[in-house]
C-alpha positions in Angstrom: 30.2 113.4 217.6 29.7 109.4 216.5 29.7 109.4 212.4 27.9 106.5 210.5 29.6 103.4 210.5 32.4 103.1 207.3 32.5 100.4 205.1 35.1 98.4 207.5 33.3 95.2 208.4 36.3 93.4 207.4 38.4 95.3 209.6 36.0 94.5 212.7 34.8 90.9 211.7 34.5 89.3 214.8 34.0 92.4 217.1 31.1 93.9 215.4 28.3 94.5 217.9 25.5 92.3 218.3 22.3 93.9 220.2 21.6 97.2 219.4 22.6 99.1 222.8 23.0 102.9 224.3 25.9 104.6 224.4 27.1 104.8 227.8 28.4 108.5 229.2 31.8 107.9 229.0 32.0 106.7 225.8 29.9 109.6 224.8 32.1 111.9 226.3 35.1 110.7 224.3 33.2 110.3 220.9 31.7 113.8 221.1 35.8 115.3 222.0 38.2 115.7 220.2 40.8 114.5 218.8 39.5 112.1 216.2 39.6 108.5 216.3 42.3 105.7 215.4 40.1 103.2 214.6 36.2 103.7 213.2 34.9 101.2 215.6 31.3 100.3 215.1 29.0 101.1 218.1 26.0 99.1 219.3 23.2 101.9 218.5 24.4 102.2 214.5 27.0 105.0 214.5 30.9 104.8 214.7 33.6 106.4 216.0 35.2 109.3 214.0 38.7 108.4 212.5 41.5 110.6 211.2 41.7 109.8 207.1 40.6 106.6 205.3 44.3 105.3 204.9 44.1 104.7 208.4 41.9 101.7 208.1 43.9 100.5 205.1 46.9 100.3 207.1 44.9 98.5 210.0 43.0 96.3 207.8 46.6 95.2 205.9 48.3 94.6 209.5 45.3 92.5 210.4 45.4 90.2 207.5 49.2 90.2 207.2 49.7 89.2 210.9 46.8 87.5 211.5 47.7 83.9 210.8 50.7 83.8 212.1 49.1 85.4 215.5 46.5 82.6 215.5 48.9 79.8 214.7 50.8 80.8 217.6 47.8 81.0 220.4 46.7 77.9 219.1 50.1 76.6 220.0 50.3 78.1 223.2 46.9 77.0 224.4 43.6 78.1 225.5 45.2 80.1 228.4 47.0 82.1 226.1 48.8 85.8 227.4 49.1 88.5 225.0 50.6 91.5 225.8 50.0 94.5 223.1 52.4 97.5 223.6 51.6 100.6 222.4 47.9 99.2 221.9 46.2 102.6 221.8 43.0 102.2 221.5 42.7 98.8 221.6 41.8 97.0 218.3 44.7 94.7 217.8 43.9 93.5 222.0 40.7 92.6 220.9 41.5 91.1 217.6 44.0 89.0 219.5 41.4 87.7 222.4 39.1 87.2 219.2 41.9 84.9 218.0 42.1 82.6 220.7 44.1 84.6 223.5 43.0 83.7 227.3 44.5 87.2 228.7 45.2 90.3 226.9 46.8 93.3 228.3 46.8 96.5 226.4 49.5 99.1 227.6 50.1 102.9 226.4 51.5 106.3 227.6 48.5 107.9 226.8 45.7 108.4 229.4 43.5 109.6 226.4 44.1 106.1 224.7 43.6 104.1 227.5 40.2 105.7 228.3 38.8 105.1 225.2 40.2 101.4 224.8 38.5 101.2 228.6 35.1 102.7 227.0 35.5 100.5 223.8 36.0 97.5 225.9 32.8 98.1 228.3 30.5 99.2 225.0 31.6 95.6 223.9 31.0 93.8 227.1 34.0 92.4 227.6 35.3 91.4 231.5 38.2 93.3 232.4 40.0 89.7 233.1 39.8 88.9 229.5 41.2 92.3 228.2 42.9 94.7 230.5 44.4 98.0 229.9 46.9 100.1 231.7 48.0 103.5 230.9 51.8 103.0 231.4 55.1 103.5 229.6 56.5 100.4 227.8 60.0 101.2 228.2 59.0 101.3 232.1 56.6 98.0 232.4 57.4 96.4 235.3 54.8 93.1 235.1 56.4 89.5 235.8 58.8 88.4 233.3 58.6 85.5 230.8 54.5 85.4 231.3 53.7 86.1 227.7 53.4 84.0 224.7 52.9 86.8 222.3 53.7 90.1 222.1 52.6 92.9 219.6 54.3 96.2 218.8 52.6 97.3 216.0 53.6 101.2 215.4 55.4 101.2 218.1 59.6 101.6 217.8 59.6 104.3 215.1 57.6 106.8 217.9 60.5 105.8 220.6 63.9 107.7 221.8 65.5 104.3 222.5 63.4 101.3 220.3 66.2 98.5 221.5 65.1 99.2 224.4 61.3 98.3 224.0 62.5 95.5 222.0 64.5 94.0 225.2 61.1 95.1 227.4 59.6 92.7 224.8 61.9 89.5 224.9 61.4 90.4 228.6 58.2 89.9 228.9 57.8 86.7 227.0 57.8 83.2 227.6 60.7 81.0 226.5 60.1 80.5 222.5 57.2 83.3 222.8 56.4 85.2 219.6 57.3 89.1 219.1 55.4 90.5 216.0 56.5 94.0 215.5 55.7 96.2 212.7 57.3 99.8 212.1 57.5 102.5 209.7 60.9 102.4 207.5 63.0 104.5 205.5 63.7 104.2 202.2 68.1 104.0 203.6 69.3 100.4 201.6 73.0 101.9 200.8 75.1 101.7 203.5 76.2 104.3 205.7 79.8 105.2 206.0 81.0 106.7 209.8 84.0 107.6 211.5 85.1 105.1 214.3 87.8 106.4 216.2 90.7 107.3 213.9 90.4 109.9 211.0 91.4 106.3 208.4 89.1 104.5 210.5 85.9 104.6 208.0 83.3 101.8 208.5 80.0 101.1 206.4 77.0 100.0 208.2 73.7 98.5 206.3 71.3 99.5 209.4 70.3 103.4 210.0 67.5 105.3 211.7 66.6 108.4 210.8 65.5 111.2 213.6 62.8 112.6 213.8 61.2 115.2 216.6 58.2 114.8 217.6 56.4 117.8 219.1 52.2 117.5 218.8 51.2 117.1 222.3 47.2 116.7 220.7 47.9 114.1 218.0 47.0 110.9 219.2 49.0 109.5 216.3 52.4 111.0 217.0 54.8 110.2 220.1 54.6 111.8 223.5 55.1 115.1 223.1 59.3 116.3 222.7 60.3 112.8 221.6 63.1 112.4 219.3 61.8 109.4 217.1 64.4 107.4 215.6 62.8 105.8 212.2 64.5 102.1 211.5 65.5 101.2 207.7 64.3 97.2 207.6 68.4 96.2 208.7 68.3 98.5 211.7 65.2 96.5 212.6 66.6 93.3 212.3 69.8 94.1 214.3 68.0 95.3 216.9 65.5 92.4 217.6 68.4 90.1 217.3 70.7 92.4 219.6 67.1 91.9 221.9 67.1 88.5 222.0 65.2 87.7 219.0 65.7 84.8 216.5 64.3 83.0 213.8 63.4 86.4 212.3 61.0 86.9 208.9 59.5 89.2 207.3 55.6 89.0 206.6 54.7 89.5 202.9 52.7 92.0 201.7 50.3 91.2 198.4 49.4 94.0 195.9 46.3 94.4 197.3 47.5 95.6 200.4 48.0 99.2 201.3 51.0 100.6 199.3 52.9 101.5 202.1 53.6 97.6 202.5 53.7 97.1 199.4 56.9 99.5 198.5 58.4 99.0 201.5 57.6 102.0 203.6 56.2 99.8 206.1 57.0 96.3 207.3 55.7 93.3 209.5 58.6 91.2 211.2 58.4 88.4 213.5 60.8 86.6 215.7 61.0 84.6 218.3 62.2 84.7 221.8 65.9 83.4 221.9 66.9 80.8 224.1 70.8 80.3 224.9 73.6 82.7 224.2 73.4 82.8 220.4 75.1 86.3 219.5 73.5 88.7 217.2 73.8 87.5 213.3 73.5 89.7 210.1 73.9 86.5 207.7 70.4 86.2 205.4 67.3 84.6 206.5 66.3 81.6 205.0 62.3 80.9 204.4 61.1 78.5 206.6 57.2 76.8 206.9 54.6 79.1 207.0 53.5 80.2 203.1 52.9 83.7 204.7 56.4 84.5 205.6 59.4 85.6 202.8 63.0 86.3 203.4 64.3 89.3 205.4 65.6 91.5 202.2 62.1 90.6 200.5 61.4 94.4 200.0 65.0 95.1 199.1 64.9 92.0 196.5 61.4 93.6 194.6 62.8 97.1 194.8 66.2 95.8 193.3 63.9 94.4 190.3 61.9 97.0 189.4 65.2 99.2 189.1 66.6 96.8 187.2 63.2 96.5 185.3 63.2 100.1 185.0 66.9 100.0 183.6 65.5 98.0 180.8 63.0 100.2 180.1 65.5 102.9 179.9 67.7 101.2 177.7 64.5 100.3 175.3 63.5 103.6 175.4 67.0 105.3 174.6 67.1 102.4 171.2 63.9 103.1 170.4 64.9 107.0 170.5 67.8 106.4 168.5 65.5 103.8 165.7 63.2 107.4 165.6 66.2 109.7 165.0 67.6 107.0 162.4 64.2 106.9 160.5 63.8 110.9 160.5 67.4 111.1 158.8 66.2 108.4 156.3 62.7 110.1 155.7 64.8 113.7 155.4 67.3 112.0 152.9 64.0 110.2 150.8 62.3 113.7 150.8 65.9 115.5 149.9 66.5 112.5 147.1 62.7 113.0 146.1 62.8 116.9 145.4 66.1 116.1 143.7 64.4 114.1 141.6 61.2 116.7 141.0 64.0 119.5 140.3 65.6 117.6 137.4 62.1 116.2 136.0 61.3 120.4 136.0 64.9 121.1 134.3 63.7 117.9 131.5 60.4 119.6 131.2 61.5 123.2 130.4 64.4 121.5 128.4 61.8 120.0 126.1 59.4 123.2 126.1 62.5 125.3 124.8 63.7 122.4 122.3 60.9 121.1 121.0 60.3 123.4 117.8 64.2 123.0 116.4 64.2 119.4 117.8 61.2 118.7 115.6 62.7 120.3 112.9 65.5 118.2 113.0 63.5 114.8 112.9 61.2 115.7 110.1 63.4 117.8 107.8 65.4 114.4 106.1 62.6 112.9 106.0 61.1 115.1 103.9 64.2 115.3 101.8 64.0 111.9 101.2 60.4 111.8 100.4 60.9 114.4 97.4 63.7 112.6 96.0 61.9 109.6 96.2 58.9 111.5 94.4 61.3 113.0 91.7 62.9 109.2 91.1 59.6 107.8 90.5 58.8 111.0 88.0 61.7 110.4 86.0 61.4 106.7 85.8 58.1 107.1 83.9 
């Protein structure tokens, strides 16, 4: 069943629908099925398509602004005729957005028949000519079209749903032109130690910054999981960068994420890099990145170097906390010592005050008895002088 269209005009921009139109049978079909949606695209009669959870379009609406310059720089580069070639495109929206952008060609590929179908629907509800965007249910560690006829290639969500992800990486460098542009973004683990293995002797120990971590995938119905039986292999951001340069990648960065953007960018959990396709026989490098030109890009390690300042940050804290803990303890011995000094002081003003209460009488006595004395001889001199 269509829902109301969300609050995701940004997401669409330039593909919202212009005259109100019916929805054709297919596309019916697919809305009224399930499983839900990947993207809540807006449809021509004022409904829109039924998505899985709302952080879904903040994690489409962050890759779209984070990649979209550097997307549309490249196009423009490359020309009016422009080939883009979206692996993994699943339903479609990033092929669009990229024709949007300037691209001449786009071809959307996916494993799933289910995807492709509803990109295919999508695409007609839109009209848009199949020789503008095209989509082909095939696997992308299998694509067999020409080499070197792409000038951009996206795999956004891609590698960290894959059994081999160097491998789709090489289909990648593959498939582009020489100097093409590879955007690839991927879900990462939180792995910056290095790893310490074995390699071939029991004193042979060797650290390594770049990891995956494994991960089966077994839900044959969820649209947003691999193929069904997959062992995923999750990158930490090194393992990424090794394996597009080990593909044939160079020139690598790291898109930035703002604080605005959805969290998962913004701590690291997910990440936007960009290379392009190597030309020569440069071997693979693991020295730093450098920033270069575009204001959108930052060093690879980016993520690392804000993580490794909030720790440090929240060292400081630490430390502030633990004197300020130790300032509280100090002034409770001092206020225990005052209040000990200060009944001190009330005990011996009690001890004066029953002192005086039992002294008084004989104490009195003692003051005023000369002086009487004195004043009766004084009387009796004054008698006998007269």
């Amino acid at each position: 069943m269509a829902a109301r269209v969300p609050a995701v005009s940004a997401l669409f921009a330039e593909l919202l629908p212009g005259e109100p139109a019916p929805i054709a049978a297919e596309l019916r079909h697919e809305l009224d099925r399930p499983p839900p949606w990947m993207y809540p695209w807006p449809l021509r009669d004022g409904t829109g398509a039924p998505v899985h959870s709302d952080e879904l379009v903040s994690v489409h609406q962050t890759r779209r602004e984070m990649i979209e310059p550097v997307v549309r720089a490249a196009l423009a580069t490359a020309g009016p005729g422009a080939r883009v070639l979206d692996l993994g495109c699943n339903e479609g929206l990033f092929a669009h957005l990229a024709r949007t952008w300037g691209a001449g060609h786009v071809l959307g590929c996916d494993i799933r028949d289910d995807n492709i179908r509803r990109a295919t629907a999508i695409r007609d509800h839109y009209g848009i000519s199949p020789a503008e965007l095209e989509f082909r249910c095939v696997d992308a560690l299998t694509l067999d079209s020409a080499p070197g006829q792409f000038d951009l290639v996206l795999a956004l969500g891609l590698i960290y749903h894959l059994e081999d992800p160097v491998r789709a990486l090489r289909v990648a460098r593959r498939m582009l032109a020489p100097d093409g542009l590879c955007v690839v973004e991927s879900q990462l683990t939180r792995q910056r130690d290095p790893v310490v293995h074995g390699w071939g002797g029991s004193a042979q120990l060797h650290q390594t910054a770049a990891s995956f971590a494994a991960r089966f995938e077994d839900e044959p119905e969820n649209l947003l999981a691999s193929a069904s039986g997959v062992l995923s292999l999750i990158p930490n951001a090194a393992a990424v960068e090794i394996a597009m340069q080990v593909a044939g990648f160079s020139g690598l960065r790291w898109l930035e994420a703002t604080a605005d953007h959805d969290q998962q960018y913004v701590i690291g959990d997910r990440g936007i890099v960009i290379g392009r396709a190597a030309t020569g026989e440069s071997p693979p490098t693991r020295a730093p990145l450098t920033r270069q030109g575009d204001p959108h890009l930052v060093p690879v390690g980016a993520i690392e170097a804000v993580l490794v300042r909030a720790r440090d940050q929240i060292s400081a804290l630490s430390v502030r906390e633990q004197e300020a803990v130790l300032m509280l303890e100090r002034a409770r011995a001092e206020l225990a010592a005052a209040e000990r000094r200060l009944g001190e002081a009330e005990q011996r003003r009690a001890d004066a005050e029953r002192w005086l209460a039992d002294h008084r009488t004989s104490f009195s006595w003692k003051i005023t008895a000369p002086l009487r004395a004195a004043k009766r001889s004084l009387i009796a001199r004054r008698s006998a002088s007269r």
